[in-house]
N, C-alpha and C positions, 0 to 999 in steps of 0.2 A: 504494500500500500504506500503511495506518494502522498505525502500534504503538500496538497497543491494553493494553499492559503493557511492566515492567521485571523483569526477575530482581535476587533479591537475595540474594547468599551469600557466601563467606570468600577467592574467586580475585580479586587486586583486579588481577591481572597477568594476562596470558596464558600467561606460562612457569609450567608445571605443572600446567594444566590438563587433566587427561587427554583422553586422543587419539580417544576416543568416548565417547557415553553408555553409563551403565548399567555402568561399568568401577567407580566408588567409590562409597560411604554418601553423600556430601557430599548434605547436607540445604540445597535453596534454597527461596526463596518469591518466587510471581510473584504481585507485585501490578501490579493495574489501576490504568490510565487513571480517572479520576473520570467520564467518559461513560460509561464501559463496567461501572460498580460497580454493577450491577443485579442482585438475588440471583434476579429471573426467566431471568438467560440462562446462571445454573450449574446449574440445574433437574436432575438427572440422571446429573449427571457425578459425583457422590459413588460410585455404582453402580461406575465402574469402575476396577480398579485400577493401571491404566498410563496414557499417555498420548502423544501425538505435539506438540512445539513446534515451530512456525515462527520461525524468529527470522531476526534480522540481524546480517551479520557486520559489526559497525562499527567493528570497529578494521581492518581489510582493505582495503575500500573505493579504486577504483584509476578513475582516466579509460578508460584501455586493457585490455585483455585478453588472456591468449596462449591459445593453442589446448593447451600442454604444459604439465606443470609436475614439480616433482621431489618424491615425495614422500615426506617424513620417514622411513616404513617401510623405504625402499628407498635409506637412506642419504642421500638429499638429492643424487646423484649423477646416478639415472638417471630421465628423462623419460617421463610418461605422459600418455594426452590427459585433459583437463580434464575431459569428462565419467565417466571411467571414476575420478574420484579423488573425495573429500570435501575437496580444498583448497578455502581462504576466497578462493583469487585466482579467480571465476566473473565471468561476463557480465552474472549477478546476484549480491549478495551475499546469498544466501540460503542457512540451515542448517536440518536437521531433525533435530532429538535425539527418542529414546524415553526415559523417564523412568518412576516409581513414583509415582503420586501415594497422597500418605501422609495429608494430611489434607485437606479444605475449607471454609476458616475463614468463614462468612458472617457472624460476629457482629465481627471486628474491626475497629478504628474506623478502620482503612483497608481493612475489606473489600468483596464478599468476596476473598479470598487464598488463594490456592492453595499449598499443601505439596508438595513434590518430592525425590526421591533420585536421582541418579545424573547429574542435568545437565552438560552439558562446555561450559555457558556462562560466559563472565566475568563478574562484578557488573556490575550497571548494563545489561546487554545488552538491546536492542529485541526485543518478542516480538510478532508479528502474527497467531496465528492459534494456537488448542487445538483442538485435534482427540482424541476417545477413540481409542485404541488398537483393534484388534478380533483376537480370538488367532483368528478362526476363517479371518478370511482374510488377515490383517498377517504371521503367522509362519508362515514357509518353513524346514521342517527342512531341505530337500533340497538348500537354496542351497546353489550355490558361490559361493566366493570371490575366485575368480578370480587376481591378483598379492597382492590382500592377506592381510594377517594378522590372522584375527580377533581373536586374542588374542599375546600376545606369550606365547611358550613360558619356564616359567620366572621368575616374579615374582623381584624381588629380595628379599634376608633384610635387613631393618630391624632396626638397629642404632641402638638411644635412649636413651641414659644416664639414669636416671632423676634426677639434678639438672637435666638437662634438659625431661624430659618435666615434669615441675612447674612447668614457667615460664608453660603453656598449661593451656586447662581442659580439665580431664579431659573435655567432650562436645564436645571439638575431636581427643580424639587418635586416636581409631579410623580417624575420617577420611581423617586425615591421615599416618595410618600407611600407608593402603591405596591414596594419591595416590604416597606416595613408592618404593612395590612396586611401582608401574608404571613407575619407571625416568623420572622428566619432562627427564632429558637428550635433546635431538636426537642423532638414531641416528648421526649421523657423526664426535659427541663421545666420545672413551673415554680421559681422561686420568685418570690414578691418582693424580696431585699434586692435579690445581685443584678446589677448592672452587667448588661452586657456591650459587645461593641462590634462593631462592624464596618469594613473598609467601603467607601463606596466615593468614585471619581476624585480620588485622592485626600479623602477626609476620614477621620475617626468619626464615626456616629456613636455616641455612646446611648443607653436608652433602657428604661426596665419596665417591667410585664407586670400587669394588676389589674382582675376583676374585667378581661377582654378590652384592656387599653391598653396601650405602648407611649410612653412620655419619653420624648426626647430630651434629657439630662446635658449633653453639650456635645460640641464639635470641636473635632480640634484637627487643624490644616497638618500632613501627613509631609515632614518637614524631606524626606527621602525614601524611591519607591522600594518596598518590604521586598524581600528575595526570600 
């Protein structure tokens, strides 16, 4: 497998990433490989308005494999087999996000560059493979779900002092409001004291959980990027 691209957007961490595509706004952009910056092989794809990435899980990456694994929705407690899950511990490290392609830059000087909404990849992640979306045979009203939750019932109410919210730019905070509605604590966390934190387009969000609220406690500018 070649990665023929890198995403590049405001999760420079894993923690807070939401738990699927197409849950936030977060606006990424996948830029190409310099082989692959050919404006004959986006030919068409402007046409459509979704999309399918192949990527790779590369902070995941394991020698061995298990056949179970516990997954986040189900409190991190009780064991499902690996194939019936979206965890990053597989036999291959391989994800597929649906996404919104929003624009298709073929004039920028590192194009062409692809626009995206809704990614649940981290900065920097390996992409192998664009595929267009197809509603007439990709979307299945009738799935089930089977143990999972498509959505988590009940968003949490974000709480943002606005001395705070002024510390980020305002086309950072929609975002980032609607990363933190999704609750980016692991489900078998519910402490009402601890403060948690989270990296997001180069800031510390600090923030803690009470009674399905999230209050934003403060930001602090991420003085050099975390490796």
């Amino acid at each position: 497998m070649k990665t023929i691209a890198n995403i590049e957007n405001d999760f420079t961490e894993k923690f807070g990433i939401p738990r699927q595509s197409g849950l936030c706004p977060v606006v990424s952009r996948i830029v190409f490989k310099k082989q692959y910056r050919v404006k004959e092989a986006f030919r068409g794809l402007a046409g459509f308005s979704h999309l399918w990435i192949i990527w790779k899980f590369s902070k995941a990456e394991r020698e061995e494999w298990s056949p179970t694994v516990r997954p986040p929705r189900l409190g991190g407690n009780i064991r499902m087999g690996v194939f019936a899950t979206r965890s990053p511990f597989r036999p291959n490290p391989v994800g597929l996000s649906s996404v919104k392609l929003l624009k298709v830059d073929l004039d920028s000087p590192d194009g062409p560059v692809l626009y995206v909404e809704g990614a649940d990849l981290m900065n920097g992640t390996p992409v192998y493979d664009i595929k267009p979306y197809l509603s007439y045979t990709d979307a299945h009203p009738e799935a089930t779900d089977g143990f999972a939750l498509t959505r988590k019932e009940g968003n949490l109410t974000v709480v943002f002092p606005d001395e705070l919210k002024n510390l980020i730019p305002a086309e950072k905070t929609e975002a980032l409001i609607s990363v933190l509605s999704q609750d980016p604590r692991p489900q078998y966390q519910d402490e009402a004291e601890r403060v948690y934190k989270m990296a997001f387009g180069g800031y510390d969000i600090s923030f803690t959980v009470c009674c399905n609220r999230l209050t934003v406690t403060d930001i602090e500018k991420i003085k050099e990027a975390k490796k």
